[in-house]
Residue, then its C-alpha position, 0 to 999 in steps of 0.5 A: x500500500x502507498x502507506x507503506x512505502x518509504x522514502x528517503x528525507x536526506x538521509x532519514x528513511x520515511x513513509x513516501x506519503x509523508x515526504x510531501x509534506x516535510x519538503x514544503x516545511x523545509x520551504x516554508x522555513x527558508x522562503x524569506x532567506x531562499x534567495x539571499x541563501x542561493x547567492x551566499x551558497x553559490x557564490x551567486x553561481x547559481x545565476x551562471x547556471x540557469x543561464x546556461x540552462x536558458x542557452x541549451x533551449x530551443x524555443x520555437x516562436x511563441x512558445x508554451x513553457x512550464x516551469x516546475x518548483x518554480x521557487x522565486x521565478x528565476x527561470x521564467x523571469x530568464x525565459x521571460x526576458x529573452x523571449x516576451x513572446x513566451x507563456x509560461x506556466x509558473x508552479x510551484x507545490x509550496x504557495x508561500x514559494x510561489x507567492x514569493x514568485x508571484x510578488x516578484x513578477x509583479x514588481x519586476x513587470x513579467x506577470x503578464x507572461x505568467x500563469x501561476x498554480x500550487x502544483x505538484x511535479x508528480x501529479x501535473x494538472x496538464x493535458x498531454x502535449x501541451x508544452x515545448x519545454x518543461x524545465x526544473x531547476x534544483x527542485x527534481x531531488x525533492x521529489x516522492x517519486x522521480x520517476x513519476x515526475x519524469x514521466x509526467x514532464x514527458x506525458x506534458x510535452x509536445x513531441x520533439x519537446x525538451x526537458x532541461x533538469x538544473x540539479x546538484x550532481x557528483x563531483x567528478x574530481x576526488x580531492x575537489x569532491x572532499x572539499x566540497x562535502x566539507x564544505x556542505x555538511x560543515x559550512x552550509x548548515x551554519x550559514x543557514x544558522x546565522x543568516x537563515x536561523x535555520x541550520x537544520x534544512x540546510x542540514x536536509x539540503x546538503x544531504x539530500x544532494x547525497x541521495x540523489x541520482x549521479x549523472x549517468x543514473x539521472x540520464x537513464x532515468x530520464x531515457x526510461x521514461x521514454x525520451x529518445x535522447x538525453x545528454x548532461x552538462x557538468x558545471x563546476x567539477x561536476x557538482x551542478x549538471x543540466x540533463x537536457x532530453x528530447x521527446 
């Protein structure tokens, strides 16, 4: 039964029907700090990132986009500005996030291009082949299921469709992964302490990194799911990749 299965929380095993509702608590907690915290943890490379994101799409004219855990909408904001003749479909399965998104887009002048929904990525309330392009970005390791998810994303796309996933990966650097999981569990949880005063879901973050899929497995994944195509992009040694697949 759905009950009974279970699933990680970082490195905590729970019931899967529980996870849901820890992750939003975790988001919950930070959304106030969440972009002052991306900036100090990257190092404000996290913006590189979803800009080369932005570069590997391939939009044709007018393009429908969905964006999932769309957080404080950088992605759309991106997408948005490079292509204003882009719809994109904003969500988000935490609404104190998403209003965080829905704020900004309104002072930031790109609501217009917006279409906001408290959603889940596992369960999108989209008819099939709707979209050009789904993209996430750093939301897929929060997932229940990631096979749901995926498979989701590849019912909600039009054929020839892409899929961009911006996720933390593996470091392909032995001694660079060392520093780097130093860094994470040392680091991370205090600058959430003292700028966030939240040291435990900067705790689950860094261990949730741990717990998900490493490049090639995500790839597979992904081709399991029934796209024709997948190839990743590694950033920074390896710690943040783009999978970015073909319906």
């Amino acid at each position: 039964m759905e009950n009974n299965k279970k699933t990680h929380f970082g490195y905590e095993e729970i019931s899967s029907a529980d996870k849901g509702a820890r992750v939003r608590g975790v988001f919950d907690s930070v959304a106030d700090n969440y972009d002052l915290m991306n900036d100090l943890m990257s190092l404000g490379l996290h913006r590189l990132w979803k800009k080369a994101l932005l570069e590997l799409a391939e939009l044709p004219p007018n393009p429908m986009i969905l964006d999932i855990a769309s957080g404080t909408c950088d992605i759309p904001k991106m997408i948005i500005q490079s292509h204003n003749s882009a719809r994109v479909q904003v969500t988000d399965i935490n609404s104190s996030m998403l209003e965080l998104g829905r704020n900004r887009a309104i002072d930031e002048n790109f609501i217009s291009n917006c279409f906001f929904l408290t959603a889940s990525g596992e369960e999108l309330p989209y008819q099939d082949e709707t979209f050009d392009l789904v993209t996430i970005g750093f939301g897929l390791r929060n997932f229940t299921d990631k096979n749901k998810g995926l498979n989701e994303m590849h019912r909600c796309l039009k054929p020839n469709g892409h899929l961009l996933v911006l996720e933390f990966s593996k470091p392909n650097n032995s001694l660079f992964e060392k520093v780097y999981d130093w860094y994470s569990f040392n680091i991370l949880p205090k600058m959430g302490k003292f700028f966030a005063h939240d040291e435990q879901s900067y705790q689950y973050l860094a261990e949730s990194i741990r717990m998900h899929p490493d490049q090639e497995n995500l790839k597979h994944m992904i081709l399991n799911e029934g796209f024709k195509k997948c190839n990743f992009y590694n950033f920074q040694n390896g710690i943040v990749s783009i999978h970015k697949a073909i319906k």
